[in-house]
C-alpha positions in Angstrom: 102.2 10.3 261.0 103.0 8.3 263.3 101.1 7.5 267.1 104.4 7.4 269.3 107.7 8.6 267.7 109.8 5.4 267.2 107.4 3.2 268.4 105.8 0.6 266.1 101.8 1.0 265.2 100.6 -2.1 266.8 102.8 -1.2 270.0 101.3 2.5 269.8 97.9 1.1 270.0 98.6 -1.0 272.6 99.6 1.8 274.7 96.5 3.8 273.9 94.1 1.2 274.8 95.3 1.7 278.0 94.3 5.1 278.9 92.1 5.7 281.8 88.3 7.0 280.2 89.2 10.4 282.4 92.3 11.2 280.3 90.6 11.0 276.6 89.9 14.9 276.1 93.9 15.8 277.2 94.9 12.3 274.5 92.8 13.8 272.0 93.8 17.1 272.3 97.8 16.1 271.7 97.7 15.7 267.7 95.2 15.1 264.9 96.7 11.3 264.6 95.8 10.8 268.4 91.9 12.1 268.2 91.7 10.5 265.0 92.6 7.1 266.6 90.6 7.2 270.2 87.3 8.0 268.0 87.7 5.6 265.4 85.6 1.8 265.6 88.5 -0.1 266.0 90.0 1.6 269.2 86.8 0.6 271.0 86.9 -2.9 269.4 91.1 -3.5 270.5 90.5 -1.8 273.9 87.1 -4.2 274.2 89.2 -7.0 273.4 92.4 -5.9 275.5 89.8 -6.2 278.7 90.9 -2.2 279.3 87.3 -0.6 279.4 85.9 1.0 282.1 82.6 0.7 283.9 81.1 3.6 285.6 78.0 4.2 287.4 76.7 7.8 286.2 73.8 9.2 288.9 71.4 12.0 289.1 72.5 12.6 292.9 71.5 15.9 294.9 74.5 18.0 296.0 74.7 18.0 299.8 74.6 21.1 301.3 77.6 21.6 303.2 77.3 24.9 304.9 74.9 23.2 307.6 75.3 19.4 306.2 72.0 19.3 305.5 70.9 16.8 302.6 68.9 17.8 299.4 66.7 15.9 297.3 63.5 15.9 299.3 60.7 15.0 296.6 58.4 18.1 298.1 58.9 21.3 296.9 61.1 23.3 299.7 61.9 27.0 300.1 65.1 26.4 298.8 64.9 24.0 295.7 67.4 20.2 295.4 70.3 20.9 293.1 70.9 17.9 291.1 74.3 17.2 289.3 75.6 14.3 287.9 78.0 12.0 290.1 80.3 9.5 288.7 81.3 6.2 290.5 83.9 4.2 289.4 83.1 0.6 291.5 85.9 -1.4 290.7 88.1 1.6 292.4 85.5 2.7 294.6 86.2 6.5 293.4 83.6 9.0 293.0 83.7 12.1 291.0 81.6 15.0 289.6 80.8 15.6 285.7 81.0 19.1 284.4 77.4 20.9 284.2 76.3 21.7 281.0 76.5 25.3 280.0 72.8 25.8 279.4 72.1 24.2 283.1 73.5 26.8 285.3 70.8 26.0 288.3 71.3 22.2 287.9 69.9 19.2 286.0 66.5 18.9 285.3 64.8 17.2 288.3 63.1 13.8 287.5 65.7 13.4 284.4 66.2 10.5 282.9 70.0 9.2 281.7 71.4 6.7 279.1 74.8 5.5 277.2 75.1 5.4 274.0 79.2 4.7 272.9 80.6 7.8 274.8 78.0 9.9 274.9 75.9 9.9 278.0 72.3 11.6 277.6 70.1 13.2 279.4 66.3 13.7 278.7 63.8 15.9 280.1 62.5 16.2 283.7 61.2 19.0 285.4 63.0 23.1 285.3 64.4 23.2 288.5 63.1 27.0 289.0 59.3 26.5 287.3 59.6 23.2 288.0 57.5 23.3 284.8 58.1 19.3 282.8 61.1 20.3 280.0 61.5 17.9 276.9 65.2 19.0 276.2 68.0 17.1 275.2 71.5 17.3 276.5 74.5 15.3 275.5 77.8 14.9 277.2 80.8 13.4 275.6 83.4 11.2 277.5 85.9 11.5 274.4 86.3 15.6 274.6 84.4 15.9 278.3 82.0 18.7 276.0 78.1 19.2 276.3 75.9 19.5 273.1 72.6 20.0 272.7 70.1 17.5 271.2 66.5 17.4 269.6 64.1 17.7 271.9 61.9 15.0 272.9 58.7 15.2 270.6 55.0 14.7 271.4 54.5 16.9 274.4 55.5 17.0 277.6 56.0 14.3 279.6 57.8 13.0 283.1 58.2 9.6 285.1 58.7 7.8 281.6 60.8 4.3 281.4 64.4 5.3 279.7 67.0 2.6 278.2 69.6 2.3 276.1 70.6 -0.3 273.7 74.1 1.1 274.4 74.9 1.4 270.7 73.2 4.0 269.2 69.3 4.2 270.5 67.6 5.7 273.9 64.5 4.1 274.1 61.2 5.9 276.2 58.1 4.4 277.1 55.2 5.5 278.6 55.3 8.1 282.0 52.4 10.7 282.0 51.6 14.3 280.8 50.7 17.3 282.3 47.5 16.6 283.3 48.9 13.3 285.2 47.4 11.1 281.9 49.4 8.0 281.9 50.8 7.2 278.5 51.5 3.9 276.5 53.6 5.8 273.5 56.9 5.0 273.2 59.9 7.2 271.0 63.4 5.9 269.8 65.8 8.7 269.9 68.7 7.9 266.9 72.2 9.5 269.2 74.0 9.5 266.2 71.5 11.1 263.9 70.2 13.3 266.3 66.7 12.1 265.3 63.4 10.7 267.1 61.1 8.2 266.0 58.0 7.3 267.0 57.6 3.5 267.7 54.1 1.4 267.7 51.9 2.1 271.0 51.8 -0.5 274.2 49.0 -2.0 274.9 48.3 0.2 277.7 49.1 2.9 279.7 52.0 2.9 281.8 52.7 5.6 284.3 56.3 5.0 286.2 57.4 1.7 284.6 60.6 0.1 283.8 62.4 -0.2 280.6 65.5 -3.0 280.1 66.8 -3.7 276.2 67.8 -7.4 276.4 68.6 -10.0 273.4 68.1 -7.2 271.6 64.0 -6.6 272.7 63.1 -3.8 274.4 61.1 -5.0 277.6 58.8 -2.8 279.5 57.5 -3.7 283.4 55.1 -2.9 285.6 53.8 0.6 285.7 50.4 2.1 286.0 47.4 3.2 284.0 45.7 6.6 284.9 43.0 5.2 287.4 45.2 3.2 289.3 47.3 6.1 290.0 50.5 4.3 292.2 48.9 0.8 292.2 51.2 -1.1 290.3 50.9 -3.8 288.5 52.5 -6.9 287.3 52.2 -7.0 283.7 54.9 -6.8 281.0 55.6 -6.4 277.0 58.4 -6.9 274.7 59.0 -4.9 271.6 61.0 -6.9 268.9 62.9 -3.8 266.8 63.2 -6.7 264.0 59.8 -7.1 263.5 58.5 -3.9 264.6 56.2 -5.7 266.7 54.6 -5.9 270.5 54.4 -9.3 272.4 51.7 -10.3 274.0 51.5 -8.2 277.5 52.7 -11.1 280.2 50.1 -10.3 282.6 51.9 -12.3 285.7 55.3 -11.4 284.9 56.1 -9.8 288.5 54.6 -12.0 291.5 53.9 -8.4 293.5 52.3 -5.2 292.1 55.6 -3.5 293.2 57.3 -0.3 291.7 59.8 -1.7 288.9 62.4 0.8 289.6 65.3 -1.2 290.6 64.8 -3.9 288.5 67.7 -4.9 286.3 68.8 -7.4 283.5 71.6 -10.0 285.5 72.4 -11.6 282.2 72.4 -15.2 282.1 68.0 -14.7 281.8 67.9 -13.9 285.5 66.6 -10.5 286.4 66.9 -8.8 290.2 64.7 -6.8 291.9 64.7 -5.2 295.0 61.0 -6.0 297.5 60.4 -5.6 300.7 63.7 -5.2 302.1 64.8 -8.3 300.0 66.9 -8.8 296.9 65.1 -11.5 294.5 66.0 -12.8 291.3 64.0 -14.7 288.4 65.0 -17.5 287.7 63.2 -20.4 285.4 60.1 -18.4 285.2 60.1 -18.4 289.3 61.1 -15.3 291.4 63.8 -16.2 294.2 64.9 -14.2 296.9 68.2 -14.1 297.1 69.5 -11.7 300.7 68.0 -9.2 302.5 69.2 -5.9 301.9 71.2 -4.5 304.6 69.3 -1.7 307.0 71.8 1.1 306.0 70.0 0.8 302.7 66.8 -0.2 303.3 65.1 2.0 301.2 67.2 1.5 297.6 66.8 4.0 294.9 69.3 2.4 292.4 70.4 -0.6 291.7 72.9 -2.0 289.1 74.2 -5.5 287.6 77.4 -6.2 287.3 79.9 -8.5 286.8 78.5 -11.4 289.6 77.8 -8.7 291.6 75.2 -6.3 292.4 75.4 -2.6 293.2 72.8 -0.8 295.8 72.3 2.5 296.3 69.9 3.4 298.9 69.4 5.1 302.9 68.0 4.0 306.1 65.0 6.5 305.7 63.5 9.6 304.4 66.5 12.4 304.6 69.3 10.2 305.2 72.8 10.1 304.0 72.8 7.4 300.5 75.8 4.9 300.2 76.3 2.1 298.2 76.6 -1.4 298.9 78.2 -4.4 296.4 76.4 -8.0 296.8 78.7 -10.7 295.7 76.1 -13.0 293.9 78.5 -16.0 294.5 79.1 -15.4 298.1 76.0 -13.2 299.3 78.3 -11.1 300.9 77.6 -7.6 301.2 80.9 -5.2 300.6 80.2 -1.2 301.5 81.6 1.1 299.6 83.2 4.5 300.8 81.2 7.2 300.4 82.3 11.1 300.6 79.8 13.0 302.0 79.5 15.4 298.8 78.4 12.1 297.4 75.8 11.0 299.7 72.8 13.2 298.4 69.3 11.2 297.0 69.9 9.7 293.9 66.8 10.0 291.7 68.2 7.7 288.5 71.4 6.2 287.2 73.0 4.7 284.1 76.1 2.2 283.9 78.5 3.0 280.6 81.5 0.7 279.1 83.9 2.9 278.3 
């Protein structure tokens, strides 16, 4: 059959490729040839090639209340609770947009969730019910390709929350660490298979690490910073590499941070350089040396999310507790910070965030 009545194959293609990510479910949905082409290998690989994928922030964002424009998201437990949904940012365009909830979420996503890409799924794993605010170890998957939710296997070994997430952005959601109900800090770590809809558990850390940070680069999985059980919020420094190859820890890098300082917003820059945000500063290590780079502007000055991309870095943060959250874009070259418009439906807390090549 062919693609495009009179059209040659390779022409066809080429036309497909170009499709915006937000227009695959109507594409697919126009003949059997058509969904048979957007979910096979070698669309991603010519639209990879063709320079026509799409890169989108995904966020766990609070919906703003806009009966009395009051903001959501407080991280103490209110009469009424935060709603959290999942916001979509498209930075090259500046757009934002709202994902569909899944069916099985009607009061929200779980609070304290944690997101990944794998291909075109995006997942979402555990966090806390939003009405018994109870710690959930569910599994939910949406699918870019047919904009549908299914449900996955749920995350074994117990409960747990505040656990390092990442994705190798092929096929694996890594999590590490976090604590159980009874605030233990943890050092286990799980591989969660998209496609096979399976969990594996890996080899231990060698320590507990409550609230750390989890980056796949070169292929290792790299956890930083966190916090054993008698700490309890002192961070520290330390960091460990997991080789999947070898099935095998590194040694723990005891100095790898210069600060104890939460690891949230610390991100893989490519080119062996990774930013962090500290003290009201973006720094950068480079050559085994951290570096600051700028200071964050004060709209932002407390920074919930930040992303790599391209020679630029996204922020996501607000002036202060309650505030309105916007995004900023730091041209790495320049140093020049570029705000980004922000509708106020999208300027609730953000608690976590993905970025997905689409």
């Amino acid at each position: 059959m062919e693609l495009i009545s009179a059209l040659p194959e390779d022409v066809a293609r080429d036309c497909l490729i170009r499709i915006s990510y937000q227009n695959f479910p109507a594409v697919s949905s126009v003949s059997k040839a058509w969904n048979t082409e957007i979910q096979s290998p070698e669309f991603r690989r010519r639209r990879t090639a063709a320079n026509q994928t799409q890169k989108i922030l995904v966020a766990v964002q609070s919906r703003v209340d806009s009966d009395d424009k009051r903001r959501t998201g407080l991280l103490v437990k209110a009469a009424t609770n935060p709603v959290y949904q999942l916001s979509v940012l498209e930075p090259k365009t500046g757009n934002w947009s709202e994902l569909p909830p899944a069916p099985e979420l009607p009061n929200g996503l779980p609070m304290f969730c944690r997101i990944a890409g794998v291909g075109y799924d995006l997942v979402v794993i555990g966090g806390w019910d939003p009405e018994s605010w109870k710690a959930s170890n569910s599994v939910f998957i949406y699918n870019f390709l047919s904009a549908t939710w299914r449900r996955g296997a749920d995350m074994p070994g117990g409960p747990r929350t505040f656990f390092a997430c990442a994705s190798d952005n092929d096929r694996t959601v890594y999590v590490a660490g976090g604590h159980d109900d009874e605030k233990n800090a943890l050092k286990s770590v799980l591989a969660y298979d998209v496609a096979r809809d399976a969990w594996a558990a890996l080899p231990d850390m060698s320590r507990e690490r409550d609230e750390c940070k989890a980056i796949v680069r070169g292929g290792r999985l790299c956890i930083i910073g966190g916090y054993c059980t008698e700490m309890q919020g002192r961070f520290e420094k330390s960091s460990e590499e997991f080789d999947a190859a070898t099935c095998q820890w590194s040694p723990v890098e005891e100095e790898f941070l210069d600060a104890g300082t939460c690891p949230r917003t610390c991100v893989d820059g490519g080119d062996d350089e990774l930013f962090i945000c500290r003290d009201g500063e973006v720094v950068v290590l480079k050559r085994d040396t951290w570096q600051t780079v700028v200071k964050v502007p004060e709209e932002i000055r407390n920074v919930s999310y930040m992303e790599a991309r391209e020679g630029a870095l996204l922020l996501i943060g607000s002036s202060g507790f309650g505030q309105p959250h916007m995004g900023f874009l730091l041209d790495l070259k320049s140093s020049n910070w570029a705000k980004l418009s922000s509708p106020e439906n999208y300027t609730g807390h953000v608690q976590f965030g993905c970025l997905l090549e689409i």
